[in-house]
C-alpha positions as MATLAB code, in Angstrom:
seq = 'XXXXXXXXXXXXXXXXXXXXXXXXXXXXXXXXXXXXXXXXXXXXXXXXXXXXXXXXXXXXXXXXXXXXXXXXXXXXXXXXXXXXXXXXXXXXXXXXXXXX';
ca = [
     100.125  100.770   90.145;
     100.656   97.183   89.896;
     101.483   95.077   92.397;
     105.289   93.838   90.963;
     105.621   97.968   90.418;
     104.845   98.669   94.090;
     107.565   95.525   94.905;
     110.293   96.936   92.780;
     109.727  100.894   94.269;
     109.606   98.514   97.854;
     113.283   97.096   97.035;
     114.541  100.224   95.376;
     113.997  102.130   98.572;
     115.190   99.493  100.640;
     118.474   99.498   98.431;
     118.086  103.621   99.017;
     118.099  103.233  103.136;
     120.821  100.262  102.276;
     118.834   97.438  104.139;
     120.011   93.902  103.003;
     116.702   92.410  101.518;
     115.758   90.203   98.834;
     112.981   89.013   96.845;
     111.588   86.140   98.244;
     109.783   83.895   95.858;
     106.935   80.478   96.582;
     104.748   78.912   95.211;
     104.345   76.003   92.882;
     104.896   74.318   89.339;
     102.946   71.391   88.699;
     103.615   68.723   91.933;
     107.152   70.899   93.015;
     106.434   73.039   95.561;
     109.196   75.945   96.567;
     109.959   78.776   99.219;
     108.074   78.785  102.639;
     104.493   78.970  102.427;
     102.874   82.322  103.118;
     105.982   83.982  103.886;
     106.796   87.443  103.015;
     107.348   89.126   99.133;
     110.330   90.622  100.484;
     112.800   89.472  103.111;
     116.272   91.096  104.773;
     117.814   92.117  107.927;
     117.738   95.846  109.308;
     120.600   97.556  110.400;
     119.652   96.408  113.974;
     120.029   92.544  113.454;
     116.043   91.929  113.483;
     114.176   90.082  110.480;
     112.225   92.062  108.788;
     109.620   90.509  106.214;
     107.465   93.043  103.752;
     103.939   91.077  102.113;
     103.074   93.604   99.498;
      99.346   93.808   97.917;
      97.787   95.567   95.422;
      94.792   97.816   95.520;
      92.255   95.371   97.729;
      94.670   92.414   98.104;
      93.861   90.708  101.617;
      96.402   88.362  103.514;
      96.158   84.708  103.382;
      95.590   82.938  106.214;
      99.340   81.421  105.922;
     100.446   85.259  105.519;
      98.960   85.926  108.556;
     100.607   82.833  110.108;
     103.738   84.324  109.061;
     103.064   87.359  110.305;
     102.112   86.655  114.169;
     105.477   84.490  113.845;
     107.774   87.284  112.814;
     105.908   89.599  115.153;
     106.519   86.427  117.934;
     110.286   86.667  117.378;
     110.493   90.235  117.625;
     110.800   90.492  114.018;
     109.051   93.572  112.028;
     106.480   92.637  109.436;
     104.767   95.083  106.924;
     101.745   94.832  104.910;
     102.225   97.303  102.337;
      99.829   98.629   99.494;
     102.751  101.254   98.639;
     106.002  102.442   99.822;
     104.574  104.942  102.157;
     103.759  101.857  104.050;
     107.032  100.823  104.368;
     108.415  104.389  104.888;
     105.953  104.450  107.811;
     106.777  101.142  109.233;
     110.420  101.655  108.812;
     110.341  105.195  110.904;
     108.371  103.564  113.491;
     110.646  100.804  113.877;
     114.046  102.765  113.859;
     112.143  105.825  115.634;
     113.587  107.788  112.556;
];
């Protein structure tokens, strides 16, 4: 599976559980620069008010070090931050986080 399938199963299961998210695009074109730098693929807000940020990968994808950035700073502000290879991630992170 490709990485923009695993991101669309991602937001279609997010849209299932009805958490407010969106797909959250950077990067650049020629000198214009756009969205934050190494934030997440997908960003929304859980049911509980917190942030919650979702950096998908394919099969062997690593984390930038700006991901990672990102990542201790949602953690910092009590935020929850996947790094998914699938939805089972996400599933997984999601029960943990909601104890469901």
């Amino acid at each position: 599976m490709t990485e923009n399938e695993v991101k669309n199963e991602i937001m279609a299961y997010l849209k299932i559980r009805q958490i407010f998210h969106w797909r959250n695009n950077t990067g650049r074109r020629g000198t214009v620069s756009y969205g934050f730098p190494g934030s997440a693929d997908i960003i929304g807000i859980l049911p509980t008010g917190h942030f919650i940020g979702v950096e998908v990968k394919g099969a062997g994808g690593i984390q930038s070090a700006k991901q990672k950035e990102f990542q201790l700073n949602v953690n910092a502000n009590n935020g929850l931050y996947i790094l998914a290879y699938s939805v089972e991630d996400v599933k997984t992170g999601l029960a943990e986080w909601l104890n469901i």
